[in-house]
N, C-alpha and C positions, 0 to 999 in steps of 0.2 A: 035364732040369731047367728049360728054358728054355720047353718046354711046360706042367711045371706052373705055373710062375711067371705065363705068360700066365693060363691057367685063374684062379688064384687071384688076382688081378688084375681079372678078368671077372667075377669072383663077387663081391670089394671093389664095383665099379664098381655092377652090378644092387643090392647090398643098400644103397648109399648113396643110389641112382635111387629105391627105394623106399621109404627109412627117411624125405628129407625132398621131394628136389627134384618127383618123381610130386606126392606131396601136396600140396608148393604150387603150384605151376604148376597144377595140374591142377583144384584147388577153386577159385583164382582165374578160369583159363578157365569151368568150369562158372558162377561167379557173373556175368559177364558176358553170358556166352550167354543166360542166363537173363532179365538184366536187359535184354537188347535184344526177345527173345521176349514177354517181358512188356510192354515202350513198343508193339510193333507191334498188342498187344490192346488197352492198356487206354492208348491215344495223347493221350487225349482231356484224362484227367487230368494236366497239367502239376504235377504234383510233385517237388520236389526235396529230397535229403536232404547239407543241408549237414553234413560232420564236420570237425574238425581233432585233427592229430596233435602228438606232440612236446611238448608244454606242460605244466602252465603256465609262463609267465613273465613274470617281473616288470615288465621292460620292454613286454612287448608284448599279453596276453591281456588286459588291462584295456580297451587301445584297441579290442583286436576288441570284446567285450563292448560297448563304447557302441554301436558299428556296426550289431551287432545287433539291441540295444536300441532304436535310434533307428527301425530297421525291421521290428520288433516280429517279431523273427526268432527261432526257436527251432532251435537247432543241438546236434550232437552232440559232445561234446571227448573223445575219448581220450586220457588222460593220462600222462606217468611219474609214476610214484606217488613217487619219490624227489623229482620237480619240485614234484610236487601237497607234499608236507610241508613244503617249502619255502616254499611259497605258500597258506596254508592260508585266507588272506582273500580269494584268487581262486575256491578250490574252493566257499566260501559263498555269493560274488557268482552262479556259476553255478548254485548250486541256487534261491537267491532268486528269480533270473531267469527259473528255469523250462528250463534246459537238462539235456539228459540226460549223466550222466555214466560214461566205460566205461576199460576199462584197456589200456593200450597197454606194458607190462614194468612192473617196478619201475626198472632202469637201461636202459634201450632196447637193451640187450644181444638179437644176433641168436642164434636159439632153434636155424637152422639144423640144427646138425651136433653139437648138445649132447644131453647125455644126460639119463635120468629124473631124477634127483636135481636137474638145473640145470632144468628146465622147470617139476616140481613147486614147487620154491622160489619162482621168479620169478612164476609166475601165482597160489600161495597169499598171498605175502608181500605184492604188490600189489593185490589184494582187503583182504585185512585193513589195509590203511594206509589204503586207503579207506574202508573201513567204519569204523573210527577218526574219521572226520571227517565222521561222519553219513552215508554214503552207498552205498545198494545196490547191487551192481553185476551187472548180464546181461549186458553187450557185451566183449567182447574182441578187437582188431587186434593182430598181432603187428608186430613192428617189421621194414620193409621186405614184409609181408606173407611172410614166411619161418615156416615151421611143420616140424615131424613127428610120427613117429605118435602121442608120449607125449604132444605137445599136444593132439591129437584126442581123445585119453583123456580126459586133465584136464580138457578143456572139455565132456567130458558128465559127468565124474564131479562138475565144481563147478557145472554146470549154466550154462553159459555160450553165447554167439551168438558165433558167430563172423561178422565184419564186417570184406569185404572193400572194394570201393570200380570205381566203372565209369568215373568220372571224374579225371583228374591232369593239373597243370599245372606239374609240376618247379618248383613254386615256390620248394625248398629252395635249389637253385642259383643260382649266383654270374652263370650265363650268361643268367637271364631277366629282365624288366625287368617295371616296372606293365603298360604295355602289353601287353608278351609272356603276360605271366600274363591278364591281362583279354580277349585275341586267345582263347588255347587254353578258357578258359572258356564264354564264350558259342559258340564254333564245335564244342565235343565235347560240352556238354549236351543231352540228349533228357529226354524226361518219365519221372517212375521212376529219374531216375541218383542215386546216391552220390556225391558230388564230395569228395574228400581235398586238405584242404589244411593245412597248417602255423601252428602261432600259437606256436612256440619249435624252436629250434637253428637248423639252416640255414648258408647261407652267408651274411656279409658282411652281415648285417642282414635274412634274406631273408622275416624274419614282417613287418617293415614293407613291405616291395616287396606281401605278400600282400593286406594289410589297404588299404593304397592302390587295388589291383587292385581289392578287392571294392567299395570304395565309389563306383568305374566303372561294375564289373557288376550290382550289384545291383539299382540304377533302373531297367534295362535289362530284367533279367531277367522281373523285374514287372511292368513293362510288358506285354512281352510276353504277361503272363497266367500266371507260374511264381507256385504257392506253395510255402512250404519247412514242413518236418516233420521230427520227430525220428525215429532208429532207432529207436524202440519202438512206432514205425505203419506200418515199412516191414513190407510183404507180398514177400518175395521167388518 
C-alpha cells in the first residue's frame, strides 16, 4: 500500500512538473539565455524595452504616462483588463501616445495550476475587453510569469507573443526604496533587455516609489546612449 501510495505520489509530482512549473521556469530560462546571447552579438545597439505590469490605475499610470511623454518614451503596458475597464481614459491616453498595448489576465489571477476552462476564459475575456476599447492586441505576460500547457495552446490558437522580461527591480515591494529601484535598474540593464516594472497594485504605494526611481534612471540611461522601443520591435 505504502509503495503504491509513494508511486502515485511520484506520478502527481512529474505530471504537475510538467503540466505548469517545466513550462514556466523553463520558457523564462530560455528567454533570458537568449536575451543575454543576443546583447553579446548585437552589443552595439543599446536598446531597451521598457514594459509595465499591473495597471492601469488611477492614482498612478497618468504620472508614468507624463514621464514618458516628457522623454518622448514609447513603452509597453500590460494590462488587467478588469483595471483597464475601469480606467478606460488611461487606455485612450496610451494609444494616443503611441504605446503599445498587451494583456496581463483579466483579474491577475495566477494561471498556475488552473485548468482549460479558467485559462480559456481569462485570456479570451481579456482580449475582448480590450478590443472593446479600440484595441488590438499580440502580447501577452501572465501574472507572476506563471503558465501551463493550455496556455501555450491558447496563445497559438488566439495568436498571441508571449513576453517574458530579462530585467526586475522588485519594485512591488514594500522593502525597496527610489534608490533601491534606481540601484537595480541601471546595474542589471544590458542592451536588448526587457525591464518589467509596475504602474499599479504593489505594496504601500510601490508604483510611486517606481515612477520616482524612473525619473532618476532615465536621464542616466540616455545618457549613456540607451534608446527605448516597443514589444513589437523586439527581435528575440
Amino acid at each position: 500500500m505504502k509503495k503504491m501510495y509513494r508511486i502515485g505520489s511520484g506520478l502527481l509530482c512529474a505530471g504537475v512538473l510538467c503540466y505548469s512549473l517545466i513550462p514556466s521556469e523553463g520558457l523564462k530560462y530560455l528567454w533570458k539565455r537568449r536575451s543575454r546571447r543576443k546583447s553579446k552579438t548585437y552589443g552595439t545597439e543599446k536598446r531597451l524595452y521598457l514594459t509595465f505590469d499591473d495597471g492601469p490605475s488611477r492614482e498612478y499610470t497618468g504620472q508614468l504616462l507624463n514621464l514618458l511623454k516628457q522623454y518622448q518614451i514609447k513603452a509597453s503596458f500590460f494590462v488587467v483588463a478588469e483595471f483597464a475597464r475601469e480606467n478606460e481614459e488611461l487606455i485612450k491616453k496610451m494609444r494616443e501616445e503611441g504605446h503599445l498595448i498587451g494583456i496581463h489576465s483579466i483579474r491577475h489571477e495566477n494561471a498556475l495550476f488552473r485548468g482549460r476552462k479558467f485559462v480559456r476564459r481569462d485570456m479570451k475575456e481579456a482580449v475582448l475587453t480590450m478590443e472593446k476599447m479600440g484595441c488590438k492586441i499580440h502580447y501577452y505576460r501572465p501574472p507572476w510569469g506563471h503558465l501551463n500547457l493550455w496556455t501555450l495552446y491558447y496563445l497559438r490558437r488566439m495568436n498571441l507573443n508571449l513576453t517574458f522580461w530579462d530585467v526586475m527591480a522588485h519594485d512591488w515591494s514594500a522593502k525597496e526604496t527610489e534608490a533601491t529601484i534606481e540601484r537595480k535598474l541601471l546595474k542589471r540593464v544590458f542592451p536588448g533587455a526587457v525591464i518589467c516594472l509596475h504602474d499599479g497594485r504593489g505594496e504601500a504605494g510601490a508604483p510611486m516609489r517606481t515612477i520616482e526611481a524612473l525619473k532618476r534612471a532615465l536621464p542616466i540611461l540616455i545618457k549613456q546612449g540607451y534608446s527605448f522601443e516597443r514589444m513589437d520591435v523586439y527581435e528575440g
